[in-house]
C-alpha positions in Angstrom: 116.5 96.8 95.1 116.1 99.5 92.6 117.3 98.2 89.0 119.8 100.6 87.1 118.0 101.2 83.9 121.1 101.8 82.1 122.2 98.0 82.9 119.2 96.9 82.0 119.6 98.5 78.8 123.0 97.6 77.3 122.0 94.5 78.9 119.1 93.9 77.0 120.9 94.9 73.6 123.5 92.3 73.9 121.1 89.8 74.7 119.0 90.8 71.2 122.8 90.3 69.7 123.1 87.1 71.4 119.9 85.9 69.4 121.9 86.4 65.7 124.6 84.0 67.5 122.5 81.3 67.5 120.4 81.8 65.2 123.7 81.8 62.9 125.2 78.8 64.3 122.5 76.4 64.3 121.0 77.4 60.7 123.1 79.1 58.2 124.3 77.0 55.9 128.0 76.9 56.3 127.9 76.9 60.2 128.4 73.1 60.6 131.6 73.3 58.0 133.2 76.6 58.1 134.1 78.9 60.5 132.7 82.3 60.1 136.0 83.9 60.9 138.3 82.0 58.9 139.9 84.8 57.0 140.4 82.2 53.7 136.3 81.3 53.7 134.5 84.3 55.4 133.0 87.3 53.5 133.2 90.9 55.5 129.1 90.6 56.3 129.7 87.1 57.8 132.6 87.8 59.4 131.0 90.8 61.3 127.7 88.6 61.7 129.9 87.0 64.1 132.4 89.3 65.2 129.6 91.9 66.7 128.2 88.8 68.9 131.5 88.7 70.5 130.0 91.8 72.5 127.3 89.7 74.3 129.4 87.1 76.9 131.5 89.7 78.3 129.2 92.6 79.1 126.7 89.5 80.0 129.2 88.6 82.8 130.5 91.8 83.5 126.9 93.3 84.3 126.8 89.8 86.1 129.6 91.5 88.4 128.3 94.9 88.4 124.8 93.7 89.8 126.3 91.7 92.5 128.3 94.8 93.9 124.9 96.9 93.3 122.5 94.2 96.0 125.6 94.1 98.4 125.3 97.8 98.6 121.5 97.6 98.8 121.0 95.0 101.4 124.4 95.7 103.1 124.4 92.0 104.6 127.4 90.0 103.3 126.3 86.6 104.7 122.7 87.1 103.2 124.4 87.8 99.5 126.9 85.3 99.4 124.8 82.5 100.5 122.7 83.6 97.9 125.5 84.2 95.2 126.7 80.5 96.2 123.4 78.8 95.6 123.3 80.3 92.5 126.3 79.5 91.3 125.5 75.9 91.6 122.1 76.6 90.2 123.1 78.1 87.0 125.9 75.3 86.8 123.4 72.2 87.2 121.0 74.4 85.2 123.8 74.6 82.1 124.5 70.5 81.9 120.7 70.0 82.2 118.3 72.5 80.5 120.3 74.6 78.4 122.2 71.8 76.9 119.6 69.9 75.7 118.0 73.3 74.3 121.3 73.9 72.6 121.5 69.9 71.2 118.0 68.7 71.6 120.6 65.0 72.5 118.3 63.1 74.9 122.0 61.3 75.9 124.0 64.3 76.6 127.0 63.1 74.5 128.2 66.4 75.3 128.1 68.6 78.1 129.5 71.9 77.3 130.9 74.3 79.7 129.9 77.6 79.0 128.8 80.8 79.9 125.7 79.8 82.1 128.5 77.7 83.8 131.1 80.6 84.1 128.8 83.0 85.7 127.9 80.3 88.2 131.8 79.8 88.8 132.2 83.2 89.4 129.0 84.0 91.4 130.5 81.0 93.4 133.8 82.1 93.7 133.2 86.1 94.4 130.3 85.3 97.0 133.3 83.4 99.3 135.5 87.1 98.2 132.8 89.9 99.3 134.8 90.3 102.4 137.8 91.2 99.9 137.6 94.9 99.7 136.3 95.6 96.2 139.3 98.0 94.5 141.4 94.7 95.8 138.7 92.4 93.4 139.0 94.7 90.3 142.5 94.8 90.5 143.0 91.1 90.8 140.7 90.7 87.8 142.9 93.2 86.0 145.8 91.1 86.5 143.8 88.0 85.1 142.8 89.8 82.1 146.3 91.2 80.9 148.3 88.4 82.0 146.0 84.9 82.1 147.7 84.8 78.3 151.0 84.3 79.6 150.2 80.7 80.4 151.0 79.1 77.4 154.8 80.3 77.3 155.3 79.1 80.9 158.0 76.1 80.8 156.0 73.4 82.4 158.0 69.9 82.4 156.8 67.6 80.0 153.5 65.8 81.1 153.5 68.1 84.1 150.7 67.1 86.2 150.4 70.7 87.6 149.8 71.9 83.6 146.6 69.2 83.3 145.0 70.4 86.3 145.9 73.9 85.2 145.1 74.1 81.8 141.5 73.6 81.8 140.7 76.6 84.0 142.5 78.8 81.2 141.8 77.3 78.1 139.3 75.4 76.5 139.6 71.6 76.8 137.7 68.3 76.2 137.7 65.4 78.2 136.5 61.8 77.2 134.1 60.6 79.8 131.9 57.4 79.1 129.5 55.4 76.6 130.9 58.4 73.8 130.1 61.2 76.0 132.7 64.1 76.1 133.1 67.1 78.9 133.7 70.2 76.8 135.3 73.2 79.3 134.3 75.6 76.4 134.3 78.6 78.6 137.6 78.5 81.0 136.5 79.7 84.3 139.3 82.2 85.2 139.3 84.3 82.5 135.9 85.3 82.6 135.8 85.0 86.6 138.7 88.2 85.5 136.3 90.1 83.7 133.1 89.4 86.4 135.7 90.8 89.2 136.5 93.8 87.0 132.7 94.0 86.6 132.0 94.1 90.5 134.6 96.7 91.3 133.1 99.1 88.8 129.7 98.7 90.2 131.2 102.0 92.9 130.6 103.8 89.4 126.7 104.0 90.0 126.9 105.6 93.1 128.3 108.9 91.0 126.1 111.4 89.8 124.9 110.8 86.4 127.5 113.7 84.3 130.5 112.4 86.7 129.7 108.9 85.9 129.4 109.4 82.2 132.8 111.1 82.0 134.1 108.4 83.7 132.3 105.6 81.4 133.5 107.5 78.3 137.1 107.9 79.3 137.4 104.3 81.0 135.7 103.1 77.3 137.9 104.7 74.7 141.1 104.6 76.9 140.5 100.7 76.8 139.9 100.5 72.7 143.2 103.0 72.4 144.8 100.3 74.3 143.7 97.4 72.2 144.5 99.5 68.9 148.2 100.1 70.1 148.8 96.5 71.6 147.2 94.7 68.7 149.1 96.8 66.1 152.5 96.5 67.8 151.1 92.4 67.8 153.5 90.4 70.1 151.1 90.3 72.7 147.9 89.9 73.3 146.2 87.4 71.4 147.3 84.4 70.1 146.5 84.5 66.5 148.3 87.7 65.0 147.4 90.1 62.8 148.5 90.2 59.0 148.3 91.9 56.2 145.7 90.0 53.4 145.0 90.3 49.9 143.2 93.5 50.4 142.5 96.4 52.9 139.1 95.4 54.1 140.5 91.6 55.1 143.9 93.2 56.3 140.9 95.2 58.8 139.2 91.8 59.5 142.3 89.9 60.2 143.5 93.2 62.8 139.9 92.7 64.5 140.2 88.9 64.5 140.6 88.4 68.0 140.2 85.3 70.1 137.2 84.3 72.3 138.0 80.7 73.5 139.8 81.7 75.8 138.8 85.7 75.6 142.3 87.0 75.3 143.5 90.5 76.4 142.6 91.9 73.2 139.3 90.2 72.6 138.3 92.0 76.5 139.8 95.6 75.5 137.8 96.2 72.7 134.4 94.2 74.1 134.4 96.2 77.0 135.7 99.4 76.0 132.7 99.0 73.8 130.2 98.2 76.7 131.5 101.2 78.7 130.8 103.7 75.7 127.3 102.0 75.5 126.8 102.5 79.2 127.7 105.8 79.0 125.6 106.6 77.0 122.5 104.2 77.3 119.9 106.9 78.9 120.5 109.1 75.9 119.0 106.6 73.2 115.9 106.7 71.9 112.6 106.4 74.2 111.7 103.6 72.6 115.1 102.0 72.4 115.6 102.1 76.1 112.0 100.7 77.3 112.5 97.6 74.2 116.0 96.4 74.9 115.3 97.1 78.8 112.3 94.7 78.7 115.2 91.9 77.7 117.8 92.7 80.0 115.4 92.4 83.2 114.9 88.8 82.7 118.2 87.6 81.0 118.3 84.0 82.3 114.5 83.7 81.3 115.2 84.7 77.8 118.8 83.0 77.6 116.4 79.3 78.3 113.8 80.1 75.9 115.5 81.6 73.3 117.6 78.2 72.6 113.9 75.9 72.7 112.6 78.2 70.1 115.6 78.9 68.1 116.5 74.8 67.7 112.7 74.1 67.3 112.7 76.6 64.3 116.0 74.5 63.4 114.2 71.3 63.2 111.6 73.1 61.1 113.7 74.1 58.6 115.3 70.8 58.2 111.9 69.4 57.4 110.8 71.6 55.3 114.4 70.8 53.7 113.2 67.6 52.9 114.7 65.4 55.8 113.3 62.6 57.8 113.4 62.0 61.5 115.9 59.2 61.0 118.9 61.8 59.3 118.7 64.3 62.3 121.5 64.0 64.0 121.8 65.4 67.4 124.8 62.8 69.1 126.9 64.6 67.3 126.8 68.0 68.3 125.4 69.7 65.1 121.9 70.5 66.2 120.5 67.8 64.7 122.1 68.7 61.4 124.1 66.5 59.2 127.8 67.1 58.2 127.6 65.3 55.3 124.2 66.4 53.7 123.9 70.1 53.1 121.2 72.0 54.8 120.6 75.6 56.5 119.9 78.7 55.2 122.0 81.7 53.6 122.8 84.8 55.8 119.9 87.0 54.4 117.0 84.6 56.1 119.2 83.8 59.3 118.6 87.6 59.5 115.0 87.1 59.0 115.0 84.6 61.5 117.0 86.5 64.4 114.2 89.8 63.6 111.2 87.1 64.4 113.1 85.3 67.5 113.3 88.2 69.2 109.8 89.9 68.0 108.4 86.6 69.2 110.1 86.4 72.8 109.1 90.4 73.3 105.5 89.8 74.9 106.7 86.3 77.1 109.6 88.7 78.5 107.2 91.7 79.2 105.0 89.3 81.4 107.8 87.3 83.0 109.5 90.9 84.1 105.9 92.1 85.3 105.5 88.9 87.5 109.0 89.5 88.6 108.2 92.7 89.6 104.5 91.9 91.3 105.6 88.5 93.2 108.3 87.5 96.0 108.6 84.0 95.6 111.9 82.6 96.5 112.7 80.6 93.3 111.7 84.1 91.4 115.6 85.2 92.6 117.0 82.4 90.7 115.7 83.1 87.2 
């Protein structure tokens, strides 16, 4: 199948992004106690150090979409891609409760196993391989109507302790449920709102099949239609998100508080502006810089290989830290859900080193992606199509 390089591209930039994410959440200094995006707490740079990771899920599971449409086109053989879409799914679901949560809390028990977006693409992979018969313009619309209406749920009247609501619930919004011996199951990542955004994602794969002016124009108007939208909806503010704008104790946090949308679950706003912003980057992603383009595509072939090993080396650099910090084996604490961190001693590092930090991460996992891509490329073996 012949890659797109433009996917590969904005692809590989949000998975550089992703990097910061992590790198911010298991080091810096305030991540175990503060929220980077409480308006009382934050400063502008932290507040975007976050915000601007926001662009990585989405336009990770979109393109997740997009390249599912892209091999049904290429191999034209609907029971060959959904059995492979449906193995996957359940691949990339065992593969989030097993390897990538221990990379993420290094907890030899699994006190927690956290839903996310490993988990959520696997859904949807699962999900959209039983719908390929479904003609595609029917998919992108029924995402569509996830994506502007899935926040509607919470004003429905449910009866009181409505079973219906329980079973509900979780596939819309975030949600923990007690298990056994202390463990918790964590749906951080509701399935349906981001299945939305992957069905939107396969319907707008037809887009490639344009010639490259026609599909820019189309990238460009479909991208800056969708962030006119999320200006006039979030400034009217009744709908769209649940946390509303208002005006703060200055114009720069009155900005912040208008851009503070909501993730968990994404809301209507939180997908406008994401992936208007992806569609302006695809639309222009084979104009960037030489250089650009062949570094950030060298990511975005081998996304699930650097999703893994990013997390290993990101917590191991944790545990480092904390060392050098002056802590023992004995006050890491890694039950908990901090990353080995402990909520009651300080530790981390300002913003200025997690920037360090996120520069080296990726500088580091640059050379291990370019020979994982090249073995890709130069080997057929069949577990190579589920990494």
């Amino acid at each position: 199948m012949k890659r797109e390089n433009s996917i590969d591209i904005v692809r590989g930039i949000v998975m550089i992004i992703m990097a910061l994410d992590h790198v911010r959440d298991l080091m810096h200094v305030d991540a175990i106690t503060q929220s980077p995006t409480d308006l009382a707490t934050t400063t502008p740079l932290l507040f975007f150090t976050r915000w601007i990771t926001h662009l990585c899920a989405p336009i990770f599971v979109f393109l997740a979409g997009t390249s599912v449409f892209l091999s049904l086109k290429n191999k034209n053989n609907i029971a060959e891609v959904k059995s492979h879409l449906v193995k996957r799914g359940f691949w990339l679901i065992f593969l989030e409760f097993t390897v990538v949560n221990f990379g993420l809390f290094f907890d030899i028990g699994f006190h927690t196993l956290l839903f996310e977006v490993i988990a959520a693409i696997g859904f949807g992979f699962i999900i959209l391989g039983l719908l390929l018969k479904t003609p595609a313009k029917t998919l992108g619309i029924t995402g569509l109507v996830i994506l502007f209406c899935h926040n509607l749920l919470p004003v429905i009247p449910f009866a009181e302790n409505s079973v219906f609501k329980a079973i509900l619930t979780p596939f819309f919004s975030p949600a923990a449920f007690p298990l056994f011996a202390g463990k918790v199951f964590v749906m951080g990542y509701p399935p349906i709102p981001w299945l939305g955004i992957m069905l939107i994602g396969f319907a707008s794969g037809r887009f490639f099949a344009t010639e490259i002016t026609a599909r820019k124009k189309t990238f460009l108007t479909i991208g800056l239609g969708a962030l006119l939208l999320f200006i006039v909806i979030r400034f009217i503010n009744i709908y769209g998100d649940p946390v509303l704008w208002a005006t703060q104790k200055d114009a720069v946090f009155t900005f912040l508080s208008f851009m503070n949308v909501t993730k968990y679950p994404p809301s209507l706003l939180f997908c406008l502006v994401t992936l208007g912003i992806l569609f302006l980057l695809l639309a222009f992603a084979e104009q960037f810089n030489e250089t650009i383009k062949k570094v950030t595509a060298v990511y975005g072939k081998v996304p699930l290989f650097y999703f893994v090993i990013h997390f290993y080396l990101i917590h191991t650099i944790t545990l480092l830290v904390l060392f050098v910090q002056g802590f023992s084996w004995s006050q890491l604490e890694f039950a908990s859900g901090t990353f080995g961190r402990s909520k009651d001693i300080e530790s981390g590092l300002p913003l200025w080193a997690i920037y360090v930090i996120w520069i080296a991460v990726v500088a580091v996992l640059y050379k291990p992606c370019v020979w994982f891509g090249n073995y890709k490329t130069h080997n057929k073996q069949w577990w190579l199509r589920y990494i």
